[in-house]
Structures are given as C-alpha cells and as structure tokens.
PAZAPA-4460 file (N, C-alpha, C; in steps of 0.05 Angstrom, whole numbers, plus 32768, in hexadecimal, padded with zeros to 4 digits):
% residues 75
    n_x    n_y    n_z   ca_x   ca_y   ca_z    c_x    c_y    c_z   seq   type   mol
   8056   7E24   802D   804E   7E3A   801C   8067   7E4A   8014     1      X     A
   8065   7E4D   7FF5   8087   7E60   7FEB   8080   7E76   7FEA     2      X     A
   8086   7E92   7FF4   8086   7EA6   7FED   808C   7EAA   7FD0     3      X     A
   8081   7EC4   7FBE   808D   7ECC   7FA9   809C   7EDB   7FAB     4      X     A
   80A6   7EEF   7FA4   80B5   7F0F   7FA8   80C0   7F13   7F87     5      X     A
   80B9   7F29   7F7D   80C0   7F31   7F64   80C9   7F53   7F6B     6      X     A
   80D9   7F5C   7F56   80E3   7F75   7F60   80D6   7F84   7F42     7      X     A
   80CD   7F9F   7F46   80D2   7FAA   7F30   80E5   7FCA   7F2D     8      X     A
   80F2   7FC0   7F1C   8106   7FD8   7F1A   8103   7FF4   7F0B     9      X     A
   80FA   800C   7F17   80FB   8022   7F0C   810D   8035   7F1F    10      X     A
   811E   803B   7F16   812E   8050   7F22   812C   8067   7F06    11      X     A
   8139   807B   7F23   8140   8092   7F13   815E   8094   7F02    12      X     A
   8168   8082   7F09   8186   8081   7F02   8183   8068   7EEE    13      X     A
   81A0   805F   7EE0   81A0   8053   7EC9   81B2   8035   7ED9    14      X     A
   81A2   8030   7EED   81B1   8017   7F05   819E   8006   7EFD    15      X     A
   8192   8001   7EF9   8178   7FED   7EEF   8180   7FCE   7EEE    16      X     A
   8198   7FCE   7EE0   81AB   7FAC   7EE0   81B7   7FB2   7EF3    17      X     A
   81C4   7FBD   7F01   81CA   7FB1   7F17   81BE   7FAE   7F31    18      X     A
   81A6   7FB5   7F2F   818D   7FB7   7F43   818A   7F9F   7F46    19      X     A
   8182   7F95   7F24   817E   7F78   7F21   818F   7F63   7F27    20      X     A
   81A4   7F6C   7F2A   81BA   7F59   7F30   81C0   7F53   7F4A    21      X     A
   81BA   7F6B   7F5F   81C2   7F72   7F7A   819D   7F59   7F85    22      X     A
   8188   7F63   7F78   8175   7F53   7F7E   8179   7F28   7F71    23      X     A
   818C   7F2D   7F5E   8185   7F11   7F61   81A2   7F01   7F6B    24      X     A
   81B2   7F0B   7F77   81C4   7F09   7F91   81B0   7EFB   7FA6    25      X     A
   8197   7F0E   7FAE   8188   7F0E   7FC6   8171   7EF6   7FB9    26      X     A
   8170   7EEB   7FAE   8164   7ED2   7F9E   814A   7ED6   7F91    27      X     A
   8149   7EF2   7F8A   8135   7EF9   7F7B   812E   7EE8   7F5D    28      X     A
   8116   7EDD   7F52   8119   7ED5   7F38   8108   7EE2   7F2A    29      X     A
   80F6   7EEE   7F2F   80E3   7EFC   7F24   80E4   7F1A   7F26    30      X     A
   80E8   7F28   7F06   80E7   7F43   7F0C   80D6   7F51   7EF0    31      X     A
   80CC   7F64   7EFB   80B7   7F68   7EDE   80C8   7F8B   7ECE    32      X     A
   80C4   7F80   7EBD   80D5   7F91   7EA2   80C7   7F9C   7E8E    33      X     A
   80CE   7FAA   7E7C   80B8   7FB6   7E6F   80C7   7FB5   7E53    34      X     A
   80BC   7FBB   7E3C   80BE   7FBC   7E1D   80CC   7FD4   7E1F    35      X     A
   80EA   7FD5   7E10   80F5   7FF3   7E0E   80FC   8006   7E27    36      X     A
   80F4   7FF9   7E3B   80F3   800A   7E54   80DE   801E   7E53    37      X     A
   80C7   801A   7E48   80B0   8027   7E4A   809F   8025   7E63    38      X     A
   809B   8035   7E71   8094   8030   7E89   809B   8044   7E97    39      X     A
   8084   8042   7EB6   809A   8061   7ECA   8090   804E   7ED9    40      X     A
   808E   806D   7EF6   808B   805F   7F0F   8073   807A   7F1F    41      X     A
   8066   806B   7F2E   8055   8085   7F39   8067   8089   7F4F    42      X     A
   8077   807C   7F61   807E   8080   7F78   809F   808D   7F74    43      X     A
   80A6   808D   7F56   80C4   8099   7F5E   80CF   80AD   7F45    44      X     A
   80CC   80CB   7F4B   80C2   80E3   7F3F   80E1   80DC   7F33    45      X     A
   80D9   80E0   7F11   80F4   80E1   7EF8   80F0   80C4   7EEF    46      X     A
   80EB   80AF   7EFE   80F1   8098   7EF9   80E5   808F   7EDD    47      X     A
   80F0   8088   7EC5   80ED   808F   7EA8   80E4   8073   7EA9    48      X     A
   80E4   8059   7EAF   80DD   8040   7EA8   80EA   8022   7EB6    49      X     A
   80E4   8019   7EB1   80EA   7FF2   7EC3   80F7   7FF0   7EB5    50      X     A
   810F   7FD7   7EAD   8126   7FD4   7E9F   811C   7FD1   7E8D    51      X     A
   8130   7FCF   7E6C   8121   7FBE   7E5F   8123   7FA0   7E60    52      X     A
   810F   7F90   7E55   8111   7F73   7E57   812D   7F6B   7E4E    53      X     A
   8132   7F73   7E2F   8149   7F6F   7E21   8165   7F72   7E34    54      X     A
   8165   7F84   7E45   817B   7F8A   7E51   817C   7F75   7E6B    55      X     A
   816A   7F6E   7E73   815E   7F57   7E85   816B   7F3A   7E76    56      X     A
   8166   7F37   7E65   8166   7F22   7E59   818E   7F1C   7E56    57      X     A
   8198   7F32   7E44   81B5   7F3A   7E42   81C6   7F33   7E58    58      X     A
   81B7   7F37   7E77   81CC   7F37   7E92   81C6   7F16   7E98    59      X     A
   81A9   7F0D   7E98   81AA   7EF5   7EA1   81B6   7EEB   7E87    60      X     A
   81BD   7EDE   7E6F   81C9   7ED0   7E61   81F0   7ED8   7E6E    61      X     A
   81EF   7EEC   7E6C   8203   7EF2   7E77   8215   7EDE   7E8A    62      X     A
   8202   7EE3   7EA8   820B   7ED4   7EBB   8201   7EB4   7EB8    63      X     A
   81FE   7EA6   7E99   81F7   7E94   7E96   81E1   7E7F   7EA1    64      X     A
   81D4   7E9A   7E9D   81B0   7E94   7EB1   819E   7E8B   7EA0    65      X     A
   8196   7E76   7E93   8181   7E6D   7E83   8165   7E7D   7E86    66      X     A
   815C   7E91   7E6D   8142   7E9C   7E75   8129   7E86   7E62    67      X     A
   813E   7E7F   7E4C   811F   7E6D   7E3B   811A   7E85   7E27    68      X     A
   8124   7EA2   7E26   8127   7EBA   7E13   8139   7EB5   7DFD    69      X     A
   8134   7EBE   7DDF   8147   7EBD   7DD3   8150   7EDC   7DC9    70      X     A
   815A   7EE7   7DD5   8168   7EFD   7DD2   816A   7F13   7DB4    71      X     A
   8178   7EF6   7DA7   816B   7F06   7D8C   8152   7F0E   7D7D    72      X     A
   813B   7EFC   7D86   812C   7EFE   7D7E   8118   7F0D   7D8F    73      X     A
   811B   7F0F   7DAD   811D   7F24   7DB5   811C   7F44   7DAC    74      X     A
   813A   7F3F   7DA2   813D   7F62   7D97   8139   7F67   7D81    75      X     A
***
C-alpha cells in the first residue's frame, strides 16, 4: 500500500516557492494551488492564499520537471 502526502501552501509570508521546493526535496509530488492565489486559510490568521498554480508551474519547468502544463497558455 503507497501512501499519498500532498502539501498545501498558505503562508503568511511571500515563501510559498520555496515551501514548495523545500517540500519536493522531501519527495513531495502533489501540492494543491489555487487560480491567482485566490484562496486563504482558516488555520493561519493574514494568510492571503495557496500559491498560484502559474508560479507552481514556472519553478517546476524551471528545475526541468515535466508538469504536462503549458505555461503560456496557462497565463
């Protein structure tokens, strides 16, 4: 049996990629993101939204991570 583990990122601070980055170090592949960074959090008071996808998308092409996203059309 595989475990899943997905992270989702709302901070109060503007660390969001490298949250994501520090998590997929730790072999995370699944993380849930939001449109524009629309989004909060009930559990973490200021926290304005989850990354956005787009910016998600930007770090993994980056580190030459195949998402199956096309970026431009994306944005």
């Amino acid at each position: 049996m595989r475990a899943s583990v997905c992270q989702a990122t709302s901070t109060t601070r503007t660390d969001r990629q490298s949250a994501i980055y520090a998590a997929l170090l730790e072999g995370i592949e699944i993380y849930h993101v939001s449109v524009a960074s629309f989004s909060g959090c009930p559990y973490a008071k200021g926290a304005t939204g989850n990354v956005a996808t787009k910016d998600v998308v930007y770090l993994l092409n980056g580190l030459g991570i195949e998402t199956g996203v096309d970026l431009d059309q994306l944005v």
